[in-house]
MARLO-396350 format. One record per residue (C-alpha): residue in three letters; x, y, z. Coordinates in Angstrom, 3 decimals, m for minus. Last residue first. Example, Ala and Ser with C-alpha at 12.3 -4.5 7.8 and 13.67 -1.06 7.14 Angstrom:
% residues 2
<pt><resn>SER</resn><X>13.670</X><Y>m1.060</Y><Z>7.140</Z></pt>
<pt><resn>ALA</resn><X>12.300</X><Y>m4.500</Y><Z>7.800</Z></pt>
END
This chain:
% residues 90
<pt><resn>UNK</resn><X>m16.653</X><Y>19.449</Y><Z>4.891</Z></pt>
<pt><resn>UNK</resn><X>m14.815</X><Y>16.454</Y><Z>4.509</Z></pt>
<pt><resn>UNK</resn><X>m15.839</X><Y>14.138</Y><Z>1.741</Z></pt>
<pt><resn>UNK</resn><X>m15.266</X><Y>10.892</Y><Z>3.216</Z></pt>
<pt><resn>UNK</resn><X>m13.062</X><Y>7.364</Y><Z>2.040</Z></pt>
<pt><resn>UNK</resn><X>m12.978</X><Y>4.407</Y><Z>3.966</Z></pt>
<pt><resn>UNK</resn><X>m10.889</X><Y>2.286</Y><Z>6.816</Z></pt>
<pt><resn>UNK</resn><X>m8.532</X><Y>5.829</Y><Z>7.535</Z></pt>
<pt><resn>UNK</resn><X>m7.604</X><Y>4.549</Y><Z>11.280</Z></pt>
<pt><resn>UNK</resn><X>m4.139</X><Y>2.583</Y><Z>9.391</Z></pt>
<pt><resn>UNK</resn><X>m2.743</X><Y>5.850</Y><Z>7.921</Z></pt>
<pt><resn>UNK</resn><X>m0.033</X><Y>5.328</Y><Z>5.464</Z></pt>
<pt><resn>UNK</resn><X>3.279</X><Y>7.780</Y><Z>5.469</Z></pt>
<pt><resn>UNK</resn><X>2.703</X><Y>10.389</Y><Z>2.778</Z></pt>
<pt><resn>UNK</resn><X>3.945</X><Y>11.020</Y><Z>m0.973</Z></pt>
<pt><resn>UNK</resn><X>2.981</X><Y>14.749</Y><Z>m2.290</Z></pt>
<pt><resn>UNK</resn><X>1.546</X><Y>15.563</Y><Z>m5.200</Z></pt>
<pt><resn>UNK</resn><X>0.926</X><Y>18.698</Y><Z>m6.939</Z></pt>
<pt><resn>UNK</resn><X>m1.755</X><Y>18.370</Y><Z>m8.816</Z></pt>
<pt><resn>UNK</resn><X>m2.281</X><Y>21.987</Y><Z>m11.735</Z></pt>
<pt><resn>UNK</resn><X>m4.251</X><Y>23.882</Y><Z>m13.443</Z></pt>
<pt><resn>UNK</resn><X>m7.497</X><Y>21.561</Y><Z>m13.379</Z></pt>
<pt><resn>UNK</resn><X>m11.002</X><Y>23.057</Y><Z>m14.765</Z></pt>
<pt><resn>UNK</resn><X>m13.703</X><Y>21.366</Y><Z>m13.351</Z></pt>
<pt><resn>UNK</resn><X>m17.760</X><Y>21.073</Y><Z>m15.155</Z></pt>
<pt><resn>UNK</resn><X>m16.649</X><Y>17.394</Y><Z>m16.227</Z></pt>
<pt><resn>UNK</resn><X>m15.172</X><Y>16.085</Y><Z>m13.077</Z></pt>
<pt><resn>UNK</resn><X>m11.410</X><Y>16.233</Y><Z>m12.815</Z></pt>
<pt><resn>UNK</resn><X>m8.864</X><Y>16.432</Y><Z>m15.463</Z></pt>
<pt><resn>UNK</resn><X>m5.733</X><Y>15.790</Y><Z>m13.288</Z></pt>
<pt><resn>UNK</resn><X>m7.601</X><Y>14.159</Y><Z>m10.569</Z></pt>
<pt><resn>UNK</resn><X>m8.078</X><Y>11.178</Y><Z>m13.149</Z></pt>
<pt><resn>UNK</resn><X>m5.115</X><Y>10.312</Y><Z>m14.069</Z></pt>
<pt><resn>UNK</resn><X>m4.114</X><Y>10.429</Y><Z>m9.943</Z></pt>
<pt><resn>UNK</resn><X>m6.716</X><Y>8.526</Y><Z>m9.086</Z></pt>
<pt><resn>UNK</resn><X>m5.538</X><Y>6.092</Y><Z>m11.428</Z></pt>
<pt><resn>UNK</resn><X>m1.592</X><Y>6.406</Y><Z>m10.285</Z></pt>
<pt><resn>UNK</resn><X>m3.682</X><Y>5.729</Y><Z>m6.685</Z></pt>
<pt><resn>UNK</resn><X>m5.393</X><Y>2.156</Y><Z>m8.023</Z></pt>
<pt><resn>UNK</resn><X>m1.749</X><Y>1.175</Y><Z>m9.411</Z></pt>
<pt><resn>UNK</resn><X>m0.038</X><Y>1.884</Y><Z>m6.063</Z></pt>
<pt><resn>UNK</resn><X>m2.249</X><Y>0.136</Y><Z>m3.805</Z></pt>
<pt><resn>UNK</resn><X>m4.182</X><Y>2.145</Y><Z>m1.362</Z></pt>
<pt><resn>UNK</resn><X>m3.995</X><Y>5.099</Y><Z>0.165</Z></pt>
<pt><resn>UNK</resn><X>m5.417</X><Y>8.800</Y><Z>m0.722</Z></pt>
<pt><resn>UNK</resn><X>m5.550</X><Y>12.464</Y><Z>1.223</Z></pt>
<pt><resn>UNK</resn><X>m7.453</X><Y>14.580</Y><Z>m1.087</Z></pt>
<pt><resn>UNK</resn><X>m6.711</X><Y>18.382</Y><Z>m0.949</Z></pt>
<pt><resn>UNK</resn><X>m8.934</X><Y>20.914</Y><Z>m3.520</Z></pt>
<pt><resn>UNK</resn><X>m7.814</X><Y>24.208</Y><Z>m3.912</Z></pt>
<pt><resn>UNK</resn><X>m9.544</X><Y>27.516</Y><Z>m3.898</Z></pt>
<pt><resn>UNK</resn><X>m7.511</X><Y>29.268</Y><Z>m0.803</Z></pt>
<pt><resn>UNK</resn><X>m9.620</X><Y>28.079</Y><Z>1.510</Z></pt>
<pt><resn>UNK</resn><X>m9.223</X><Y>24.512</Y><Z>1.135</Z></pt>
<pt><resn>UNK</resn><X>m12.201</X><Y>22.098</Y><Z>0.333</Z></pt>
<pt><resn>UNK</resn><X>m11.723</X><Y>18.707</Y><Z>1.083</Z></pt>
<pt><resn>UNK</resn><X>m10.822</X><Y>14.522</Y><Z>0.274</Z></pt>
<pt><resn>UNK</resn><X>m10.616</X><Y>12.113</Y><Z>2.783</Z></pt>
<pt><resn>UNK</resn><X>m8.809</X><Y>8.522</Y><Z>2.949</Z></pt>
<pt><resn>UNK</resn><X>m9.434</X><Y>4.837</Y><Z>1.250</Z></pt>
<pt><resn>UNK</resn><X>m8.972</X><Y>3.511</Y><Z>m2.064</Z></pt>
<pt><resn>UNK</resn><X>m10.800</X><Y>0.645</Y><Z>m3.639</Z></pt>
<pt><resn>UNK</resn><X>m10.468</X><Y>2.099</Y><Z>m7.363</Z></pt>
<pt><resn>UNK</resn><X>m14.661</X><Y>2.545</Y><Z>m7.196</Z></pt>
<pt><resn>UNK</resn><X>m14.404</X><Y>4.439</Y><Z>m3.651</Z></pt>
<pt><resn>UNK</resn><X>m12.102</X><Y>6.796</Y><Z>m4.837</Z></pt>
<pt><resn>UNK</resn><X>m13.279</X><Y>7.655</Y><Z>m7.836</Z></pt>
<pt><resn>UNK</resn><X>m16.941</X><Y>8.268</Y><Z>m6.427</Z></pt>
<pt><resn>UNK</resn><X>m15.299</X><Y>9.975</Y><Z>m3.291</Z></pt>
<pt><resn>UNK</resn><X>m13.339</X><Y>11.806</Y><Z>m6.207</Z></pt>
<pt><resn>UNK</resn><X>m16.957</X><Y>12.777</Y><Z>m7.842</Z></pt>
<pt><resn>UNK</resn><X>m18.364</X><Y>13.780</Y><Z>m4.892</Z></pt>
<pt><resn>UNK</resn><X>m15.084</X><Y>16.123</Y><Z>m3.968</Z></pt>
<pt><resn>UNK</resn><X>m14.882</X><Y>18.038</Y><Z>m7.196</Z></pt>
<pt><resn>UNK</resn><X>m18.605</X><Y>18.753</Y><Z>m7.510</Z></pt>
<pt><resn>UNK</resn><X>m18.113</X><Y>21.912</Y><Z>m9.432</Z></pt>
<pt><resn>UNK</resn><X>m18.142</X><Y>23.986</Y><Z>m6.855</Z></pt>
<pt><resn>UNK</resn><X>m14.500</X><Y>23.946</Y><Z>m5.958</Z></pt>
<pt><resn>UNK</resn><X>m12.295</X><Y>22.796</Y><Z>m8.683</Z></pt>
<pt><resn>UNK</resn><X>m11.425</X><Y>25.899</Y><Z>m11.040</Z></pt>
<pt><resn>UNK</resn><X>m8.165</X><Y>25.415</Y><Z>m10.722</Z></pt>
<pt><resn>UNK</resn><X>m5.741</X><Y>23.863</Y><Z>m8.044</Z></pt>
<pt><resn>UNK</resn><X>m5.523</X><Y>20.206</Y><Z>m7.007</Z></pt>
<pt><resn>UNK</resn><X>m3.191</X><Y>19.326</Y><Z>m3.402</Z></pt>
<pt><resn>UNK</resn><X>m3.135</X><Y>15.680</Y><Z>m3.788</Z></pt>
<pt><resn>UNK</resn><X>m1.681</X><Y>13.893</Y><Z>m0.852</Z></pt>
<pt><resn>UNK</resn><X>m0.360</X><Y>10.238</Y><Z>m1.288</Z></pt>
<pt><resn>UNK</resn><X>m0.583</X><Y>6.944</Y><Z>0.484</Z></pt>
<pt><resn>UNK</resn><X>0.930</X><Y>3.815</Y><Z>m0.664</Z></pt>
<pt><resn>UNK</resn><X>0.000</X><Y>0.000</Y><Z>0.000</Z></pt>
END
């Protein structure tokens, strides 16, 4: 297992960003959180096996139809064992 933080930036927040990576999430098996950060970002915190989070990944570069990514910076995170599912934070 990995875990990785994705820190998304673009037009991302009210475009339903975080119910569609809960959807991603959930249907590649991952587990973690994903949120809204004040400055117009999007973080999702993501484990799981490697191939299921360079999916994730893929996919949190274009985002939900109505998003507009910039740019995912990603950064690689120790694995959190309490994190048995994946929420949208609010």
């Amino acid at each position: 297992m990995a875990a990785k933080r994705y820190i998304i930036s673009g037009k991302v927040q009210g475009v339903w960003f975080r119910a569609s990576a809960k959807q991603q999430a959930d249907s590649l098996g991952l587990t973690g959180f994903v949120h809204n950060l004040i400055g117009g970002e999007v973080e999702a915190f993501v484990q799981g096996p490697a191939d299921a989070l360079l999916a994730f990944e893929d996919w949190c570069r274009t985002g939900p139809p109505l998003a507009r990514v910039t740019h995912v910076e990603i950064i690689t995170q120790p694995e959190d064992p309490a994190l048995v599912s994946f929420s949208v934070l609010r």
